[in-house]
MDAnalysis code that builds the backbone (N, CA, C; Angstrom):
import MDAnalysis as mda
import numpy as np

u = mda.Universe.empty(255, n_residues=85, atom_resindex=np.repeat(np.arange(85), 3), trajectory=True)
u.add_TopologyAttr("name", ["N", "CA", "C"] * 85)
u.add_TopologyAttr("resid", np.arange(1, 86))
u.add_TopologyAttr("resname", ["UNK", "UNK", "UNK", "UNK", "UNK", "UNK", "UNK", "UNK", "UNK", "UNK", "UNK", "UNK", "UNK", "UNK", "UNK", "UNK", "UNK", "UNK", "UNK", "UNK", "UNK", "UNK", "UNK", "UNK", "UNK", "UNK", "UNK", "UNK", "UNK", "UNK", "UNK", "UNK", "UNK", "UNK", "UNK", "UNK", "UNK", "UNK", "UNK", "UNK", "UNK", "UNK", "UNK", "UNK", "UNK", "UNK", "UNK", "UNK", "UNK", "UNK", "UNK", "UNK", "UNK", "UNK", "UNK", "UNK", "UNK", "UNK", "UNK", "UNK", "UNK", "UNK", "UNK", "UNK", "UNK", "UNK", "UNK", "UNK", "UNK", "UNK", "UNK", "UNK", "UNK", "UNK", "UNK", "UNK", "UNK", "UNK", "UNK", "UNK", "UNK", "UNK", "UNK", "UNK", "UNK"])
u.atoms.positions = np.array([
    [-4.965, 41.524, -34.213],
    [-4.058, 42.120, -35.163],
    [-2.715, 41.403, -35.136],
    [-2.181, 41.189, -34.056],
    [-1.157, 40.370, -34.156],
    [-0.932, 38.945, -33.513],
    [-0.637, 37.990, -33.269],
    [-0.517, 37.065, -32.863],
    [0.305, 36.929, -31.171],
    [-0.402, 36.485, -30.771],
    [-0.316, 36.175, -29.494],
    [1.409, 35.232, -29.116],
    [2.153, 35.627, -28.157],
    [3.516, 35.162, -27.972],
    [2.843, 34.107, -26.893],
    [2.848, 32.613, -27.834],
    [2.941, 31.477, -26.718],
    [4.640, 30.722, -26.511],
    [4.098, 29.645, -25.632],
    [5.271, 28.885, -25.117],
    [6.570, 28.442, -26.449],
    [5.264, 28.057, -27.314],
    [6.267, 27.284, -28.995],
    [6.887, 28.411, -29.667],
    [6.310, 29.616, -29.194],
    [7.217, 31.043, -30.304],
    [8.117, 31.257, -29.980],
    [8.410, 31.210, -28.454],
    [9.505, 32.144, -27.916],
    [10.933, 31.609, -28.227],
    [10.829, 30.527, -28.823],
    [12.385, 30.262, -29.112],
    [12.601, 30.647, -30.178],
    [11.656, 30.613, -31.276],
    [12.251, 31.205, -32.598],
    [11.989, 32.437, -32.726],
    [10.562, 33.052, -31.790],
    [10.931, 34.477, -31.812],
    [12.897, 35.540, -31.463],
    [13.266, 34.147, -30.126],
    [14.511, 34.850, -29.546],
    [15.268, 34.426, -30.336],
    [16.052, 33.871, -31.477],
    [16.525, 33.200, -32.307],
    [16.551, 34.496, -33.840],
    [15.276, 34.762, -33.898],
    [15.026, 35.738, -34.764],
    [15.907, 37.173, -34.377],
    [15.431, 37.498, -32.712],
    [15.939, 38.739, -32.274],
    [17.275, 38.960, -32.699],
    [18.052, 37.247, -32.047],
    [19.578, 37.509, -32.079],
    [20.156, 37.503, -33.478],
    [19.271, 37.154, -34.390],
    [20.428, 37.531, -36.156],
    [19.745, 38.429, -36.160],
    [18.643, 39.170, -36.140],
    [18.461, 41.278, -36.525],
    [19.646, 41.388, -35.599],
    [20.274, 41.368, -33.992],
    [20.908, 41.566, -33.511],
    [22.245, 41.855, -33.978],
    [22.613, 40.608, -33.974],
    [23.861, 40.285, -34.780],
    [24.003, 40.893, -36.211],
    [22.878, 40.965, -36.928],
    [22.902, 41.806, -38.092],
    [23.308, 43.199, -38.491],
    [23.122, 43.772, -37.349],
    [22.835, 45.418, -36.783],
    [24.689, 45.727, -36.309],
    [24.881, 45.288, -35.638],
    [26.220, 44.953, -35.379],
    [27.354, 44.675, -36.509],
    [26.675, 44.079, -37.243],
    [28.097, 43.711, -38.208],
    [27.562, 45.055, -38.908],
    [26.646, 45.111, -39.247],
    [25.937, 46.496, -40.325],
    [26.846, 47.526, -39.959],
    [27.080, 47.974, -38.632],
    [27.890, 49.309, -37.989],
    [28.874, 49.280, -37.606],
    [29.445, 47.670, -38.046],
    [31.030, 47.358, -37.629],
    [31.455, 47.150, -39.058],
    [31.201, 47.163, -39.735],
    [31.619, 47.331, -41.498],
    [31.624, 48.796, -41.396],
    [30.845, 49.527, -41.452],
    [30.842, 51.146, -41.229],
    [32.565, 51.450, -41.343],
    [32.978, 51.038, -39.901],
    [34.330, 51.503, -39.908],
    [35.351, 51.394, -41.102],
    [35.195, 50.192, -41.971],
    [36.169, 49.842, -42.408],
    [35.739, 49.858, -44.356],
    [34.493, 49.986, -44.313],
    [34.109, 50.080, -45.721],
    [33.374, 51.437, -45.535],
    [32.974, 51.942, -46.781],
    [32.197, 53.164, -47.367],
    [30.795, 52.880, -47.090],
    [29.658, 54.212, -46.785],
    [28.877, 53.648, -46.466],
    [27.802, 53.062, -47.963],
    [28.006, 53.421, -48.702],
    [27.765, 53.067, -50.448],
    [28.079, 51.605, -50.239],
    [28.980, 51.361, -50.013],
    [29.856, 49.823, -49.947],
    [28.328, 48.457, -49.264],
    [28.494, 49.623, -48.223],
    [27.881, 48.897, -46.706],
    [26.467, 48.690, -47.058],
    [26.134, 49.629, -47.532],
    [24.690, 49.429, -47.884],
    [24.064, 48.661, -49.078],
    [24.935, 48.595, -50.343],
    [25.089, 47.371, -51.217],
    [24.798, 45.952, -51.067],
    [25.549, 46.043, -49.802],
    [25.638, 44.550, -49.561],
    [24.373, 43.799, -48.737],
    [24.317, 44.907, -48.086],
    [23.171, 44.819, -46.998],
    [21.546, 44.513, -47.478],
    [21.774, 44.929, -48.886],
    [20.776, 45.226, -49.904],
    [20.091, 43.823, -50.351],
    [21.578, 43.077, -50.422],
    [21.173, 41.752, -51.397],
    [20.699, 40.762, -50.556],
    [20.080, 41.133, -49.265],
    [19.599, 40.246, -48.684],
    [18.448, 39.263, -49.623],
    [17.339, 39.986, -50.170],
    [16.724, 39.341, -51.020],
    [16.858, 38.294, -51.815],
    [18.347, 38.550, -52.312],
    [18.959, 37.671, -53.343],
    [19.384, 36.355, -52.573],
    [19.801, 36.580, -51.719],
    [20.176, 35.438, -50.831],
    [19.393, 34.323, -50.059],
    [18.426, 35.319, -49.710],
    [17.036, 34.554, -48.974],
    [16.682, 33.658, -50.344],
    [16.638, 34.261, -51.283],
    [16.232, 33.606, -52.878],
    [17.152, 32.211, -52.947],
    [18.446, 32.103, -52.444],
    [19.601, 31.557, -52.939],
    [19.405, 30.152, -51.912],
    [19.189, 30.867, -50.565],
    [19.219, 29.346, -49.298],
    [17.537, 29.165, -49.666],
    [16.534, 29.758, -50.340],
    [15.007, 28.837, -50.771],
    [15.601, 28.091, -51.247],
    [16.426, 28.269, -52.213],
    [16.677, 26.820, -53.431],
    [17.358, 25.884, -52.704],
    [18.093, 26.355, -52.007],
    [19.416, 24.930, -51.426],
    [18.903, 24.380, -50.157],
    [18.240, 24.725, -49.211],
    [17.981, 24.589, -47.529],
    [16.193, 24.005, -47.895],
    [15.684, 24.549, -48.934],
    [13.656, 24.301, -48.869],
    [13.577, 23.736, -50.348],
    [14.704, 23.556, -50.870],
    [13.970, 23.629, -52.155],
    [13.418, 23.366, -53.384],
    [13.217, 25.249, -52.865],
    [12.263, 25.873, -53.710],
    [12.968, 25.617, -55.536],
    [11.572, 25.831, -56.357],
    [12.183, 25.913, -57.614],
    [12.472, 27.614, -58.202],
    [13.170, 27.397, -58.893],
    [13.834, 28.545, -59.750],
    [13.447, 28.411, -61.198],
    [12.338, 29.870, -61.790],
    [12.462, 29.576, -62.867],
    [14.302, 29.604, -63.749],
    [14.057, 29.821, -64.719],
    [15.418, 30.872, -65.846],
    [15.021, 32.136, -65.659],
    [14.338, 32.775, -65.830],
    [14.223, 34.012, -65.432],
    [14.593, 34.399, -64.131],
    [13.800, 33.688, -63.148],
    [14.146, 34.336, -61.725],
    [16.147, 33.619, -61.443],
    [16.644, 32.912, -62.244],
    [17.645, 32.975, -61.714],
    [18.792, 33.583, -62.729],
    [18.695, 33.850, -63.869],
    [19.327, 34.887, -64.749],
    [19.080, 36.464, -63.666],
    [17.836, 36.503, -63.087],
    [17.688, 38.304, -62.360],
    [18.690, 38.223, -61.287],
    [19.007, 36.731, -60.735],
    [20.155, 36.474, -59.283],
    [21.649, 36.917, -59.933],
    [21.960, 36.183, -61.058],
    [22.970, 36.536, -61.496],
    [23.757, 37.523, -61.410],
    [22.433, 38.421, -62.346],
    [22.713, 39.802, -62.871],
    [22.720, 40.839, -61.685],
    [21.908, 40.423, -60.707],
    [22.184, 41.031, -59.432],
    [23.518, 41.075, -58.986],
    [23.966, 39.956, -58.465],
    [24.746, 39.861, -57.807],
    [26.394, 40.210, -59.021],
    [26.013, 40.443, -59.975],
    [27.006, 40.564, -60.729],
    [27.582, 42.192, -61.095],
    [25.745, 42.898, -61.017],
    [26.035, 44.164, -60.979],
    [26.215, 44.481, -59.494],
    [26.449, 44.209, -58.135],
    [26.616, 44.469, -56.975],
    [28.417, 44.009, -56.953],
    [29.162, 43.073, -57.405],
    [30.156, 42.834, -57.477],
    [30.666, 44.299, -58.251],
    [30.159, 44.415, -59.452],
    [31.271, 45.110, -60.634],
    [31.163, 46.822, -59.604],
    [29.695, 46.993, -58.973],
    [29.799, 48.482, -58.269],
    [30.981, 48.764, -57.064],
    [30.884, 47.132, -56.979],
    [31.548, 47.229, -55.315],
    [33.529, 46.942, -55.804],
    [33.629, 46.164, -56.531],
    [35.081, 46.352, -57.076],
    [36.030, 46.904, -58.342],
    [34.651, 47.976, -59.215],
    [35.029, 48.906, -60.214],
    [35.174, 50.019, -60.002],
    [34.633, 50.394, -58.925],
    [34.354, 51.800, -58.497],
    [35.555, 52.093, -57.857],
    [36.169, 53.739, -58.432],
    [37.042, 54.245, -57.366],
    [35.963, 55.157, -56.484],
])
């Protein structure tokens, strides 16, 4: 069912641990200082981003469609996060 932890995993398994780590941390250290609406917004667009370093770091292609939906994402996540009282 799952894959066996050899010698070649364990570095990118521990590599993996430490950004959820580090992730988790900034996640509940924003808490303090933003709303949790705010916090969770942002936290959200991970998708969009993973989408963003495929194209630049692997890449990947982008139709027009799939990158008009990045836009509009990240455009309606801006206007919630700095229109809103």
């Amino acid at each position: 069912m799952y894959d066996d932890i050899t010698r070649e995993n364990i570095v990118p398994i521990g590599i993996r641990m430490a950004q959820n780590s580090f992730s988790l941390i900034a996640n509940y250290a924003a808490l303090k200082y933003f709303s949790l609406t705010t916090v969770s917004m942002v936290m959200n667009l991970s998708p969009l981003v993973t989408v963003i370093f495929a194209f630049l770091f692997l890449k990947e292609r982008l139709k027009l469609s799939e990158s008009i939906v990045i836009v509009l994402g990240f455009s309606a996540v801006t206007l919630m996060i700095l229109g809103g009282n």
